[in-house]
ZALUM-193596 format. One record per residue (C-alpha): residue number from 0; residue in three letters; x, y, z. Coordinates in nm, 4 decimals. Example, Ala and Ser with C-alpha at 12.3 -4.5 7.8 and 13.67 -1.06 7.14 Angstrom:
! ZALUM-193596
+-----+---------+----------+----------+----------+
! num ! residuo !        x !        y !        z !
+-----+---------+----------+----------+----------+
!   0 !     ala !   1.2300 !  -0.4500 !   0.7800 !
!   1 !     ser !   1.3670 !  -0.1060 !   0.7140 !
+-----+---------+----------+----------+----------+
***
This chain:
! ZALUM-193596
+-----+---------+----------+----------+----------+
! num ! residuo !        x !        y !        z !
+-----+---------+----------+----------+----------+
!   0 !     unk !  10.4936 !  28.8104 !  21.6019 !
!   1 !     unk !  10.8178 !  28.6962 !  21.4669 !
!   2 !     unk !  11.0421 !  28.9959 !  21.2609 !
!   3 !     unk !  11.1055 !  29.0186 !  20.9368 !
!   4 !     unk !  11.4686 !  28.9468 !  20.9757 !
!   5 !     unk !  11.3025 !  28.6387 !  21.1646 !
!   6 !     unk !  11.1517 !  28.5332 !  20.9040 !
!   7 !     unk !  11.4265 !  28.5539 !  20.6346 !
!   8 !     unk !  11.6391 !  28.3947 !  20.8668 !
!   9 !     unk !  11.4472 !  28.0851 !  20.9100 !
!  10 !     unk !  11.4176 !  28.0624 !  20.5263 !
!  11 !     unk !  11.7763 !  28.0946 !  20.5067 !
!  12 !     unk !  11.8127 !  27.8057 !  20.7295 !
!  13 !     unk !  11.5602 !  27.5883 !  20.6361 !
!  14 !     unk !  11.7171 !  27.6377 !  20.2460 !
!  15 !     unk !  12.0524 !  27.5744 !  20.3564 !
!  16 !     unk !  11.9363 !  27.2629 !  20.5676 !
!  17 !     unk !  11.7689 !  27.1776 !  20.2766 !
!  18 !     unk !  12.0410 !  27.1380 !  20.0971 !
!  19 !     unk !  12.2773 !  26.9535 !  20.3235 !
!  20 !     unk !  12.1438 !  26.5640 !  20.4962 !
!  21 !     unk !  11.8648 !  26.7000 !  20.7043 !
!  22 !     unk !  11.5088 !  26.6507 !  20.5290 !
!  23 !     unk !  11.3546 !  26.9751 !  20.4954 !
!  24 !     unk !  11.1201 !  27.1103 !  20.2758 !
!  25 !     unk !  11.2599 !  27.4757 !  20.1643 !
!  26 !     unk !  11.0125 !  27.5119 !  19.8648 !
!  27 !     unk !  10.7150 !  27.4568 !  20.0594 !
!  28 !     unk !  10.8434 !  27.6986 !  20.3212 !
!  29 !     unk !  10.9288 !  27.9583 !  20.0149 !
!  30 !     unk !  10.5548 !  27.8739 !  19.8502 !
!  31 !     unk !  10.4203 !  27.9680 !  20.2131 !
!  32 !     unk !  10.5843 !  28.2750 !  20.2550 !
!  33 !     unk !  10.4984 !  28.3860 !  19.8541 !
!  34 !     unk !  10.1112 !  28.3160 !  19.9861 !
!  35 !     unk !  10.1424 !  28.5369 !  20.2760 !
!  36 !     unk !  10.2128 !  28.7903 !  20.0196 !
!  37 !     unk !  10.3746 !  28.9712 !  20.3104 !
!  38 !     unk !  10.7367 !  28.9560 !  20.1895 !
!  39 !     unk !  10.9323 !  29.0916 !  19.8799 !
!  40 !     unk !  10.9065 !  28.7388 !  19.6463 !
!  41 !     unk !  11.2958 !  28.8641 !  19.4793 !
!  42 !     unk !  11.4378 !  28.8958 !  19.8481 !
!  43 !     unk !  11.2612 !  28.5063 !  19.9603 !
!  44 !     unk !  11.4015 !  28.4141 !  19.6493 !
!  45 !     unk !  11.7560 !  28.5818 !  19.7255 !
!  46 !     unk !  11.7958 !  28.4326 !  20.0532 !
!  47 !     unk !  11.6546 !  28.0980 !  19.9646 !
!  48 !     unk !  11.9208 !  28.0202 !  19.6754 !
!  49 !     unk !  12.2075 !  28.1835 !  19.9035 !
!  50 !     unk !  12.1078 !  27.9641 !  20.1902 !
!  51 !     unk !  12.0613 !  27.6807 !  19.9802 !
!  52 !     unk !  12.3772 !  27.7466 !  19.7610 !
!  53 !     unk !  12.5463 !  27.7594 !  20.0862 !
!  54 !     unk !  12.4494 !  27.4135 !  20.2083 !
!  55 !     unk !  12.5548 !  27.2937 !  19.8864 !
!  56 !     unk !  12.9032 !  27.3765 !  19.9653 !
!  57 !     unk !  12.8945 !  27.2234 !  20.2564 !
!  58 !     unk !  12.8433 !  26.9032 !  20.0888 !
!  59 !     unk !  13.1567 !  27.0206 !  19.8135 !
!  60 !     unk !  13.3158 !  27.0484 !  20.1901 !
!  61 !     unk !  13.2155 !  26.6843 !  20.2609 !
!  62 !     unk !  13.3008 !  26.5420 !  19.9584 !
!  63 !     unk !  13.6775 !  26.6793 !  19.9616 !
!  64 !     unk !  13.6597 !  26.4966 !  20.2721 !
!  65 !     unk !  13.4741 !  26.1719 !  20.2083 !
!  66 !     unk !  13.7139 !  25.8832 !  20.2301 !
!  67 !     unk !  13.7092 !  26.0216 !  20.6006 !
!  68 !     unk !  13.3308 !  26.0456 !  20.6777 !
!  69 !     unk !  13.2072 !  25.7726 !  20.3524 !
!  70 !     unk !  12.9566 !  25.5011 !  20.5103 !
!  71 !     unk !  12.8650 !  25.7282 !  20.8643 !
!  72 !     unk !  12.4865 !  25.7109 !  20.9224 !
!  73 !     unk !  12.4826 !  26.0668 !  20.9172 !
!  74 !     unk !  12.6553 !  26.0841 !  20.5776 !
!  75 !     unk !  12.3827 !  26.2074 !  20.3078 !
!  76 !     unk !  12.4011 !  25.9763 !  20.0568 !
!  77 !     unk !  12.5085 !  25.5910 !  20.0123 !
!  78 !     unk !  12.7509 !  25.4278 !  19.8689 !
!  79 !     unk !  12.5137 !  25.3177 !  19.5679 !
!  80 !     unk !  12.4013 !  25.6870 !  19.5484 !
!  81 !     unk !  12.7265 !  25.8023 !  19.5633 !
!  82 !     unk !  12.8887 !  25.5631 !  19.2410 !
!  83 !     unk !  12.5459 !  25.6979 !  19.0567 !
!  84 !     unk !  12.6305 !  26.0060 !  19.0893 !
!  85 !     unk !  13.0179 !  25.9639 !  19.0256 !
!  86 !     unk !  12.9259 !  25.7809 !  18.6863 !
!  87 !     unk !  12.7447 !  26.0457 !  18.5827 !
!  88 !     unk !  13.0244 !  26.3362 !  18.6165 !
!  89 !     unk !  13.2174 !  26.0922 !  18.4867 !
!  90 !     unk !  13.0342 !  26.1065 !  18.1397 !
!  91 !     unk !  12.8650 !  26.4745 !  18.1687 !
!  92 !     unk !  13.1161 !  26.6821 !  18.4022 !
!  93 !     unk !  13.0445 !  26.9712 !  18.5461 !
!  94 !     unk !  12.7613 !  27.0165 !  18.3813 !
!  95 !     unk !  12.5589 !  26.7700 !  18.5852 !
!  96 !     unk !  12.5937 !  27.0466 !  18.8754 !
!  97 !     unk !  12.2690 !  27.1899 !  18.6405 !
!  98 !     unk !  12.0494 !  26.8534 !  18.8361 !
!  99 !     unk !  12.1843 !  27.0044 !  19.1719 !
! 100 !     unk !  11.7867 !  27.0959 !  19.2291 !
! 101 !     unk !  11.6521 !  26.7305 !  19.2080 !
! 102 !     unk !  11.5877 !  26.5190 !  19.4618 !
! 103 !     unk !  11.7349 !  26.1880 !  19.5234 !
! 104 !     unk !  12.0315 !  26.2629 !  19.3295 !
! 105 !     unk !  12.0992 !  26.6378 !  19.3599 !
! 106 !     unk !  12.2611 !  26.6071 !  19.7024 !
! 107 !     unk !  12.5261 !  26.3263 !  19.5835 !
! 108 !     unk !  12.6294 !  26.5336 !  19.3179 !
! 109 !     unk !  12.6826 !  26.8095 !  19.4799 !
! 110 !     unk !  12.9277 !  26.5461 !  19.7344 !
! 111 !     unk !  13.1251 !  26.3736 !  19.4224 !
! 112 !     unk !  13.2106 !  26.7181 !  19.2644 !
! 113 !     unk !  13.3782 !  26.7962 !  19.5991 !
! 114 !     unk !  13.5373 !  26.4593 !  19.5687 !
! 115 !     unk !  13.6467 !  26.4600 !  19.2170 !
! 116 !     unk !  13.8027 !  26.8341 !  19.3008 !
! 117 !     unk !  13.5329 !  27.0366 !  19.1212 !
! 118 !     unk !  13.7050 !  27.3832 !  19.1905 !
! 119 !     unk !  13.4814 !  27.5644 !  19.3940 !
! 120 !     unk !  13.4049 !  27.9050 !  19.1389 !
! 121 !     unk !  13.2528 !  27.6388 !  18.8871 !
! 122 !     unk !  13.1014 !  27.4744 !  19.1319 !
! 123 !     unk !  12.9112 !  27.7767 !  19.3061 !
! 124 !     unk !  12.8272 !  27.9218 !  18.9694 !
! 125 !     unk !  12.6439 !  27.6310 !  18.8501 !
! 126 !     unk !  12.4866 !  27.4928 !  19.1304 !
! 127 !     unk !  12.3428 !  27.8437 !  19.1897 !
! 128 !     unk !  12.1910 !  27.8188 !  18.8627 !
! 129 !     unk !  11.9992 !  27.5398 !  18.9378 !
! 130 !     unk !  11.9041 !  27.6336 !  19.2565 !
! 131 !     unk !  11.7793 !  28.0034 !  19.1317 !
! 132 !     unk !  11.6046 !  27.8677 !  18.8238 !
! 133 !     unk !  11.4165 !  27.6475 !  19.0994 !
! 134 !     unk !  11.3279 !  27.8819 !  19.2809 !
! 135 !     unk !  11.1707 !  28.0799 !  18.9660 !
! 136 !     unk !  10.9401 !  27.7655 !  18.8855 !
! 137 !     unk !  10.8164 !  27.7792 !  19.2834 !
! 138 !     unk !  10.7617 !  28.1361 !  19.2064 !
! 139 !     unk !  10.5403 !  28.1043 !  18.9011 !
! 140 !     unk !  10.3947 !  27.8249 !  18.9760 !
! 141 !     unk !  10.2470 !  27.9184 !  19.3651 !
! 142 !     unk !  10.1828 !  28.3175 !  19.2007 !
! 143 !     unk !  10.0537 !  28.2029 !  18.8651 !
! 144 !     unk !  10.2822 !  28.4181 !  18.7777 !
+-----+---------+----------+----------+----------+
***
C-alpha cells in the first residue's frame, strides 16, 4: 500500500507535470483521490495548485529563455500558439495569467509572460489564482459539494 506522503507526492508531480509539456491529467488524478474520500480534500487541493503553480514557473523559466529553446520538438507550444498567446497579453496584460487553467492556451501564456518579462511575484500570484479557483470547481463538482 503506497503512504500517504506517497500519495501527495505523486499528486504533486502529476500537477506540476501537468502544467509543464508532458500530457497529464492532474484533475482527474485530484477527482480520484476526492472519491477515495481517504485524503484531506484542502491538503489534495494544497499540493495540487503548489505543484501545478510550480510547473507553471517552469514554463515563466522557459519563456525568459525561448529565443534559445523556440521551435525544439520538446518545446510546449508552437510558434502559432505562441503569437496567440503573445497577442493576447499584448491587448489584456497580465491579466490573461487569470486563463492560465485552460487548455490549449493556458500553457503558452504562461511561456510569453516569461518572455515578455512578466516579473515573477505577479506572475505567481495570478497564475495561482487560476489554478486554485480550478481546483475549487474539481472539488464541487466530483463532491457535489
Amino acid at each position: 500500500m503506497i503512504s500517504d506522503l506517497g500519495v501527495y507526492a505523486g499528486l504533486f508531480a502529476i500537477a506540476f507535470a501537468a502544467a509543464t509539456v508532458l500530457p497529464m491529467q492532474s484533475e482527474a488524478a485530484l477527482a480520484g483521490l476526492l472519491l477515495s474520500n481517504s485524503y484531506s480534500p484542502a491538503a489534495l487541493i494544497a499540493v495540487a495548485s503548489i505543484g501545478n503553480v510550480l510547473g507553471s514557473v517552469v514554463n515563466w523559466l522557459l519563456g525568459r529563455g525561448i529565443d534559445r529553446f523556440r521551435g525544439r520538438k520538446w518545446f510546449p507550444a508552437s510558434h502559432a500558439q505562441l503569437d496567440r498567446a503573445a497577442s493576447w497579453y499584448h491587448r489584456y496584460g497580465r491579466w490573461t495569467l487569470l486563463l492560465s487553467w485552460a487548455p490549449i492556451i493556458g500553457d503558452p501564456l504562461t511561456v510569453v509572460a516569461g518572455a515578455l518579462r512578466e516579473p515573477l511575484l505577479s506572475f505567481v500570484v495570478l497564475v495561482a489564482i487560476a489554478k486554485i479557483a480550478r481546483y475549487l470547481v474539481v472539488f464541487a463538482i466530483t463532491t457535489g459539494f
